[in-house]
N, C-alpha and C positions, 0 to 999 in steps of 0.2 A: 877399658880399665875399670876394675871393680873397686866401688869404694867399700873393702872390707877393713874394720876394726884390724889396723895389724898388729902381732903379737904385745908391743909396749903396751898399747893404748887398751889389750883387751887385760893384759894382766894388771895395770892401772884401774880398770874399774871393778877388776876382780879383788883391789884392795881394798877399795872405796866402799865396796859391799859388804867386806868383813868389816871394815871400820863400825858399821854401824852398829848401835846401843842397842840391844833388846830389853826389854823389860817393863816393867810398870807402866802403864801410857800415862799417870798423873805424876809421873819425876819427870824430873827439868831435864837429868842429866839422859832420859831415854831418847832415842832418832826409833824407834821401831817397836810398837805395843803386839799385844798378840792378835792372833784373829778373834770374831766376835764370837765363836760357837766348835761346837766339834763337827758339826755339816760343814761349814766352809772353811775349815782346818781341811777336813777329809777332802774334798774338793780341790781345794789346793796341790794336796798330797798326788791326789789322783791325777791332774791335769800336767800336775809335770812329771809322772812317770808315764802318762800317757805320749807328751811330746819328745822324750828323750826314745821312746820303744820308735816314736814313728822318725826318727834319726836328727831331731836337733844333739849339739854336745854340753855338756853340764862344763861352765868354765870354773864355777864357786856354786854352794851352798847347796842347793837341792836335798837335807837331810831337818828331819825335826830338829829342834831345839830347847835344850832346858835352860831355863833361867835362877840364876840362883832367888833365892827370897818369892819365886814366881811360881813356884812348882804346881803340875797340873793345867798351867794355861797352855793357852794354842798359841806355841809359839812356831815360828817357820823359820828356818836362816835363811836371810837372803838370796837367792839366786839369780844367775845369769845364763840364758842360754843362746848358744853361737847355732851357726845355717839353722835357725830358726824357720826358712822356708822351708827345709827338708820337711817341714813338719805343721799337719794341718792346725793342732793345736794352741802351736808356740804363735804361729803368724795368724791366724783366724781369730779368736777366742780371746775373751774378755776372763783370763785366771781369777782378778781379782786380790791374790796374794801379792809377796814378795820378789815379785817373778821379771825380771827384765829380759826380753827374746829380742837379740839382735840381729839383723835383716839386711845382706852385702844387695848395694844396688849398683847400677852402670852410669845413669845422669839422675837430673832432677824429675826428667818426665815418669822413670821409671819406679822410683822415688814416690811420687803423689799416686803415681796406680799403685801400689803395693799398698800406700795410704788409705786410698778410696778403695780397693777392692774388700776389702772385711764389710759383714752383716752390720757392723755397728760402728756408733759417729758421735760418740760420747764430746769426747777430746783431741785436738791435736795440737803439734807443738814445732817449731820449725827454730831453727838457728842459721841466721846468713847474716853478711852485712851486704848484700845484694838486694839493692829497692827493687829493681825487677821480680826478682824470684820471691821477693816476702808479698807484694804484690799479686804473684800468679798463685800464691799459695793461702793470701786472701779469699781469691777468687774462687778459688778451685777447689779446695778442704772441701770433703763434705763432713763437716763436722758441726756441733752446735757452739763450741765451744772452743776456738781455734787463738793459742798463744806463740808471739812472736820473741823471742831471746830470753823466752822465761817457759821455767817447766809448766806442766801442766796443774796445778795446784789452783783453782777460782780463787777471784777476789770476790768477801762476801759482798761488795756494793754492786758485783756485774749478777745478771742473769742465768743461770746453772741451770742445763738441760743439756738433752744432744739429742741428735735424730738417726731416722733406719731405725734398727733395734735396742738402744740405748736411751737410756732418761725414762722417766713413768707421762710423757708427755709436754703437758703445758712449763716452761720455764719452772723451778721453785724458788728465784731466791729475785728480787728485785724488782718492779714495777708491773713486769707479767704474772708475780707471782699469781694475783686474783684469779687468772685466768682459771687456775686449778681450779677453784673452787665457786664457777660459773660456767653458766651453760649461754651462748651468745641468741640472740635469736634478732630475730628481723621482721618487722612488723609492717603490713602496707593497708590504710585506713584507704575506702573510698565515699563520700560524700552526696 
């Protein structure tokens, strides 16, 4: 049995995605500011016509976006994309945009390999109320950065990195921070 998004639940998040605010990142009333530059506008653009060419399906958004009073920023409409495995760059690849690629798996085991098979180990994020399975997904995550019943979003008091190809290394936010900005060494005197 596949656990694929079925049709409610995928045109449910295909609402949830228009819902959201574009505009000004300093208004209260925005959920969605633009991108930082026209490189990773362009990036964006490009990595999800790349993923739809290699046959993920566009369920919402995937088209530029103007905002009123915003005119000229990088803006992107939310997007979502379904068999996201069809496609190296929907399931592989760190977009960085407005991009959600959804991913039909068979169990939990199948599940965590889909997780751990990507080059990078920024973030992950699990929802069960099963102690077992939030426990093997403790365990198992190869991620830096691994949240339980809550999205992926750090709290600034925890530590923020990720491992494999993701993070610029040593932690940056919490007690490891220093790390970044020391070199350890190890000293043996003899007498």
């Amino acid at each position: 049995m596949r656990y694929w998004l079925r049709y409610y639940e995928k045109s449910r998040l295909a609402a949830r995605a228009r819902q959201l605010t574009l505009g000004d990142g300093l208004n209260q009333k925005t959920s969605l500011g633009p991108l930082c530059n026209r490189e990773h506008f362009n990036s964006v653009k490009e990595a999800t016509s790349r993923a739809l060419a290699e046959g993920a399906t566009l369920i919402t958004g995937g088209n530029i976006a103007t905002v009123k009073e915003c005119e000229g920023g990088y803006f992107y409409q939310p997007t979502v994309l379904d068999n996201a495995g069809m496609s190296q760059t929907a399931s592989q690849e760190e977009i960085f945009g407005p991009v959600l690629s959804v991913l039909p798996y068979d169990s939990f085991d199948e599940a965590l390999s889909l997780l751990n098979e990507t080059e990078y180990g920024l973030s992950s994020s699990f929802f069960s109320d099963s102690h077992s399975l939030i426990q093997r997904f403790l365990d198992e995550s190869k991620h830096g950065m691994l949240h339980v019943n809550n999205g992926t979003v750090p709290d600034v008091n925890m530590p923020f990195g990720g491992i494999k190809k993701s993070g610029l290394g040593a932690f940056s936010v919490g007690a490891s921070a220093s790390a970044f900005y020391t070199n350890e060494q190890s000293a043996y005197l003899a007498w």
